[in-house]
C-alpha positions in Angstrom: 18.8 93.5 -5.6 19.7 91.9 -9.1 22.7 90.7 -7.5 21.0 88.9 -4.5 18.6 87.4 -6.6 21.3 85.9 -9.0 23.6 85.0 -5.9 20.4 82.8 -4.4 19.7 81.4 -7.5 23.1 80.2 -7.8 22.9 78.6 -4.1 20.0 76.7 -5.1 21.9 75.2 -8.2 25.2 73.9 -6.8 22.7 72.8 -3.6 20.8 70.7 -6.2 24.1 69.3 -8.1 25.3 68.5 -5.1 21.9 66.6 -3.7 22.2 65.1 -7.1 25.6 63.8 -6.8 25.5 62.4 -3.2 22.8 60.0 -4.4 24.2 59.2 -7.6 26.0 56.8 -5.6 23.3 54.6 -4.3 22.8 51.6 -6.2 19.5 49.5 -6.5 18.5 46.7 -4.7 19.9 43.7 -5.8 17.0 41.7 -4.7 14.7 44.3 -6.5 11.3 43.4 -6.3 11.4 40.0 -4.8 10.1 40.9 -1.4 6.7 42.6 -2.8 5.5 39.7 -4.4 4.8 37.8 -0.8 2.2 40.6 -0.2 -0.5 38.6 -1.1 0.5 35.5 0.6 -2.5 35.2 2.8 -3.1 32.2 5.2 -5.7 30.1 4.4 -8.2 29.6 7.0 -8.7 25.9 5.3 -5.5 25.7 6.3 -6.0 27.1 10.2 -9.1 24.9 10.5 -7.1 21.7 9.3 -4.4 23.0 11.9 -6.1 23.2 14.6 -8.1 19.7 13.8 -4.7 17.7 13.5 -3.9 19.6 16.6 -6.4 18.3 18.7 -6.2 15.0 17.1 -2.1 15.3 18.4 -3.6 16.1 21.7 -5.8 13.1 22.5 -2.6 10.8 21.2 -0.7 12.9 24.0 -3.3 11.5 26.9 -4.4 8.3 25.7 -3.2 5.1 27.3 -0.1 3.1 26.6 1.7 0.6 28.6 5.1 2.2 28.5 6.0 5.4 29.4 9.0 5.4 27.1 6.5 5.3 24.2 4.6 8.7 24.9 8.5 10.0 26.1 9.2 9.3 22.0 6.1 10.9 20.6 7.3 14.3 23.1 10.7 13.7 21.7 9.0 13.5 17.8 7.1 16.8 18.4 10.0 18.8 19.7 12.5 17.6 16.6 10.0 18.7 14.1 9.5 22.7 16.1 6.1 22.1 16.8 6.2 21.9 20.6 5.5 25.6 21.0 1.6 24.5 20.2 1.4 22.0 23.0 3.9 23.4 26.2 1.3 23.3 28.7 0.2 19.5 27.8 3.5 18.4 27.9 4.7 19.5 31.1 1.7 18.2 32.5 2.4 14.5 31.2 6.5 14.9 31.8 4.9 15.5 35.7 2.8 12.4 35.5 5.2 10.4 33.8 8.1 11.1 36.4 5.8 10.9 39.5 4.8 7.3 37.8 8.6 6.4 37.5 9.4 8.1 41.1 6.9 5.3 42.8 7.5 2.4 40.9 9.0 0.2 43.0 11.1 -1.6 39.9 12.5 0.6 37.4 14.6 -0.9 34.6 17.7 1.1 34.4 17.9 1.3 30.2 14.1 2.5 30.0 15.4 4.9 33.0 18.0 6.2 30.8 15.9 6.5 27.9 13.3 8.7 29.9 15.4 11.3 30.7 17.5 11.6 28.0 15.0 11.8 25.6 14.0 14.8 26.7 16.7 16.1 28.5 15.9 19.9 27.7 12.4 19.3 29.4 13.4 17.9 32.4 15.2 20.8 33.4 14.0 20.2 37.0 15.0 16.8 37.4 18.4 14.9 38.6 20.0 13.1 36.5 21.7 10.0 37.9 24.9 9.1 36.0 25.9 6.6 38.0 23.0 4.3 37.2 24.5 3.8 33.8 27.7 2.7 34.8 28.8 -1.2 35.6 30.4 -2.6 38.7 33.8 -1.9 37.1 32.8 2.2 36.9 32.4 1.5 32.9 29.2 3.0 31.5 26.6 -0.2 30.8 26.8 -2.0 27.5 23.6 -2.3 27.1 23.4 1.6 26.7 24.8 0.9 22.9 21.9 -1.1 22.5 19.7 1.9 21.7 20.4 4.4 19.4 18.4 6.8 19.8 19.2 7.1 23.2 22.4 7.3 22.5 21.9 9.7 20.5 20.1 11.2 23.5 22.8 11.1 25.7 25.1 13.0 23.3 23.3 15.8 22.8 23.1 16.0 26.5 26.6 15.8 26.9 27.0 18.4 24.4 25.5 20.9 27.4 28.3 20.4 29.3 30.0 23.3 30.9 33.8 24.2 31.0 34.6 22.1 33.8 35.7 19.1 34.1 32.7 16.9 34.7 31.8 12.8 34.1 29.7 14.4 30.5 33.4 14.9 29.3 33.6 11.2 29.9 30.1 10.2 28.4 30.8 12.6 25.0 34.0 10.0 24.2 31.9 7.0 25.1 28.5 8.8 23.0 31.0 9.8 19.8 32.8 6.6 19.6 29.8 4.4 19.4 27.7 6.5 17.2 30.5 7.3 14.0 31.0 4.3 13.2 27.0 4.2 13.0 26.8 7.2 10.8 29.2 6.0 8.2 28.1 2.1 7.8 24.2 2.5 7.8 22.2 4.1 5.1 19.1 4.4 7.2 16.9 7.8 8.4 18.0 7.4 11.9 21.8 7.1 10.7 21.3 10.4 8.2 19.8 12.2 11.9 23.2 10.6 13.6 25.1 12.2 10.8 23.8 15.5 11.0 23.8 15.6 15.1 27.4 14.8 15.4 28.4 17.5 12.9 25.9 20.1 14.8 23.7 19.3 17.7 20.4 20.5 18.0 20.9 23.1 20.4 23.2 24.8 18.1 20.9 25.2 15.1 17.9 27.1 14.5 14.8 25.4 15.5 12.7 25.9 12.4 16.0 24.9 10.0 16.8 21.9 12.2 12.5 21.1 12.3 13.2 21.1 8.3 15.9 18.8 8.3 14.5 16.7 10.6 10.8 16.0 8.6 12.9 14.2 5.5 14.5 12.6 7.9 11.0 11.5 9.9 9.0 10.9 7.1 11.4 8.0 5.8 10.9 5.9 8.9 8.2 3.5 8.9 6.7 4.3 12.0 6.4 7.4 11.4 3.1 9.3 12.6 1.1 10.6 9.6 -1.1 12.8 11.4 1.9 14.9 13.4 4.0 14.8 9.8 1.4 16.5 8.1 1.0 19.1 11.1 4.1 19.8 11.3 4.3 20.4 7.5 1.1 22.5 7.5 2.2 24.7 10.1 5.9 24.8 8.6 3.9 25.9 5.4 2.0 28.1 7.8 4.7 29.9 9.4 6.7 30.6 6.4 3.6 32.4 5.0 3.7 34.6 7.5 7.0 35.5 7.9 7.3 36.4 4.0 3.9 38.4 4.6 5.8 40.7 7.5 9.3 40.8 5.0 7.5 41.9 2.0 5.8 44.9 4.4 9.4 45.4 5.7 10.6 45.8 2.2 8.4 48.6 1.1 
């Protein structure tokens, strides 16, 4: 009996050194307790009331009148670059409709305000055709009035940065969109050259949209007609967001 008591006893040990040496191994965390200290970071609802107000404020700017088109196609453009579009999908479909059908019965359409429209927003219009062609001279060159907007170009080379592996006239329009827009990026010191910069060494598609919303607000809020009222949205729910997300990490963590 003696014997089988001793023997067990004896399991138990070596079990226990050897529990204790299989985790002797495991080193701390080397971020230790960083995480835990986001527990308490609680969303305001000062904050959520303001939100909501500068959203509906963002809304009536959506629908109000302007004489151009291309105008409200910008402020879309604006609220998509800064990761805030999520809030306002419905509302802008609904005005890309409007805006299209407008363009569809016009009986004159200037061509560079043509190309402006679509390419500005050439991940919304997903069901629309885009007419090359129409940029292109009698000589089969694409128009040089197409360099007289930048930010279109810069439109049109992110589009052509959607391209697919065959050989196709966006091939053609990424030389033309590249060779016109480096030179910009090195000579100017302006916002809209520092977004050129950044686009042609990764385009938007290719980033994350809350990283590339980031970069884009010190780029936004350096132009002088910038929106106040969608740059401090798009901060607070940036601010917002990030609250959030280290709320769920810090729960993750323990």
């Amino acid at each position: 009996m003696s014997l089988q008591v001793s023997a067990l006893l004896t399991s138990i040990t070596v079990a226990k050194q050897d529990t204790n040496r299989r985790s002797a191994n495991f080193h701390p965390s080397i971020w230790g307790d960083h995480f835990l200290s986001y527990a308490c970071n609680s969303v305001e609802s000062d904050d959520t009331k303001t939100l909501q107000e500068l959203k509906d404020e963002i809304k009536k700017m959506l629908f109000s009148k302007v004489n151009r088109p291309i105008d409200k196609l910008g402020l879309i453009d604006e609220i998509q670059l800064l990761g805030v579009s999520y809030h306002f999908e419905t509302e802008i479909d609904e005005l890309l409709d409007q805006i299209y059908q407008l363009h569809q019965d016009s009986d004159s359409k200037d061509d560079n305000d043509t190309y402006i429209s679509i390419l500005l927003n050439f991940d919304y219009l997903d069901n629309m055709v885009i007419e090359f062609p129409v940029f292109r001279d009698s000589n089969g060159n694409f128009k040089a009035s197409l360099m007289e907007d930048i930010q279109g170009l810069l439109s049109f080379y992110e589009t052509t940065n959607l391209r697919g592996t065959e050989k196709t006239i966006l091939d053609e329009a990424l030389v033309f969109t590249t060779t016109h827009l480096e030179p910009i990026a090195t000579e100017l010191s302006t916002p809209l050259a520092a977004q050129v910069k950044h686009v042609l060494n990764q385009p938007l598609y290719r980033g994350l949209t809350r990283l590339e919303a980031r970069h884009y607000m010190t780029i936004y809020q350096e132009e002088s007609s910038h929106d106040q009222v969608l740059l401090t949205f798009a901060k607070l729910d940036y601010n917002i967001l990030q609250k959030l997300h280290q709320k769920e990490l810090s729960g993750i963590f323990k």
